[in-house]
C-alpha positions in Angstrom: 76.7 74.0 32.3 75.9 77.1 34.7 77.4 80.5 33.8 78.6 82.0 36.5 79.6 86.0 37.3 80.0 88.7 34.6 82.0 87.4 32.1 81.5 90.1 29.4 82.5 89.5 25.7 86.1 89.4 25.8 87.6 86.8 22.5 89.3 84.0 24.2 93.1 83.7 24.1 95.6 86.1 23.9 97.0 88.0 27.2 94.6 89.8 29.3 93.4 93.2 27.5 91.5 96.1 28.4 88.0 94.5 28.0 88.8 92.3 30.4 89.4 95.1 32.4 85.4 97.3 31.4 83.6 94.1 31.9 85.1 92.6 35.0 85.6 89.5 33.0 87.2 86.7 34.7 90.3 85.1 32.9 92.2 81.6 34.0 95.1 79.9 33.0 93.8 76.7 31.4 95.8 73.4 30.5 96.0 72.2 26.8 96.9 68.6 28.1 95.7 68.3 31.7 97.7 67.0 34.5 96.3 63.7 34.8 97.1 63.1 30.9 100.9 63.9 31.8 100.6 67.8 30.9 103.3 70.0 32.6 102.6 73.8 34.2 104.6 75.3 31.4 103.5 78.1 29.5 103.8 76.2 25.9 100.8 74.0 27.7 98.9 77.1 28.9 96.1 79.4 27.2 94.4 82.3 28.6 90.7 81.6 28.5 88.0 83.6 30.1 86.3 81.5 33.3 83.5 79.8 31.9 85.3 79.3 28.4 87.6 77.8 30.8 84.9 75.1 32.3 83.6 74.4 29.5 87.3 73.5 27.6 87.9 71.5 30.3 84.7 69.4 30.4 85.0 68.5 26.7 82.1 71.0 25.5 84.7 73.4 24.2 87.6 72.7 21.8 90.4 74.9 19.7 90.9 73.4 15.8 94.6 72.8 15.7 95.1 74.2 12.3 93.2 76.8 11.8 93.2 77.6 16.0 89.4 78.5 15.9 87.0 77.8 18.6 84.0 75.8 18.6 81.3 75.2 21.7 79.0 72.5 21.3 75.7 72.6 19.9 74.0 72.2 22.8 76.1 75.4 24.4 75.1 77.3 21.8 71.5 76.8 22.1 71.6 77.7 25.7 74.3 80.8 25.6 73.7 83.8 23.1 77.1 85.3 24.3 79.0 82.1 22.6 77.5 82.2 19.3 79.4 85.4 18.3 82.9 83.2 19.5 81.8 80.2 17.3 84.2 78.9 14.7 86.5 82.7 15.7 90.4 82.7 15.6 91.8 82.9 19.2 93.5 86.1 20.0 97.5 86.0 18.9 99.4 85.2 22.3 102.2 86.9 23.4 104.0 82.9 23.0 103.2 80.6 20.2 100.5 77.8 20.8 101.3 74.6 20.2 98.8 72.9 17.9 100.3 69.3 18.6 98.8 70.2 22.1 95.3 70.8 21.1 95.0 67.8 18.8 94.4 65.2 21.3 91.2 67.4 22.3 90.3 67.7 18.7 90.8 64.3 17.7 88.3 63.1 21.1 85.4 65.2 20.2 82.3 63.0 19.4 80.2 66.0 18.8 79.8 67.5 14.8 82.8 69.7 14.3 
């Protein structure tokens, strides 16, 4: 895992906000269920997260607890990125559409890493 850019400290989740804005922070549209696992490019399968959040979701070192829609990095993340540890275990933002949590279980319910 490489940071890359400014990212600031904006909270993942949740539309685009001002602080996104003062740090330069780099947000991306990621996929709950990928494309390759039949996910679609609709917005119920979409969450704002900021650029490396995004990275690291996608390559399993990042997940979203269904039920209680708090995010957790893996250990190993944390030990290497002081910026994280204040978004550990934290509620997402509210969005401006509902997330589905059936969508993030699949993630959840992969992790071999302690939750």
């Amino acid at each position: 895992y490489t940071r890359q850019g400014n990212h600031g400290s904006q909270v993942e989740g949740g539309e685009k906000d001002d602080q996104q804005e003062k740090t330069k922070c780099r947000g991306e549209a990621a996929h709950l269920i990928e494309h390759h696992k039949a996910g679609s490019d609709h917005w119920s399968n979409g969450l704002w997260l900021r650029a490396d959040i995004h990275r690291l979701y996608d390559n399993g070192l990042c997940v979203i607890n269904p039920s209680t829609l708090t995010i957790h990095f893996h250990p190993t993340i944390l030990a290497k990125d002081d910026d994280l540890i204040a978004y550990e275990a934290r509620p997402i933002l509210p969005t401006r559409k509902p997330v589905n949590p059936a969508w993030l279980k699949s993630r959840w319910d992969e992790l071999t890493w302690p939750k």
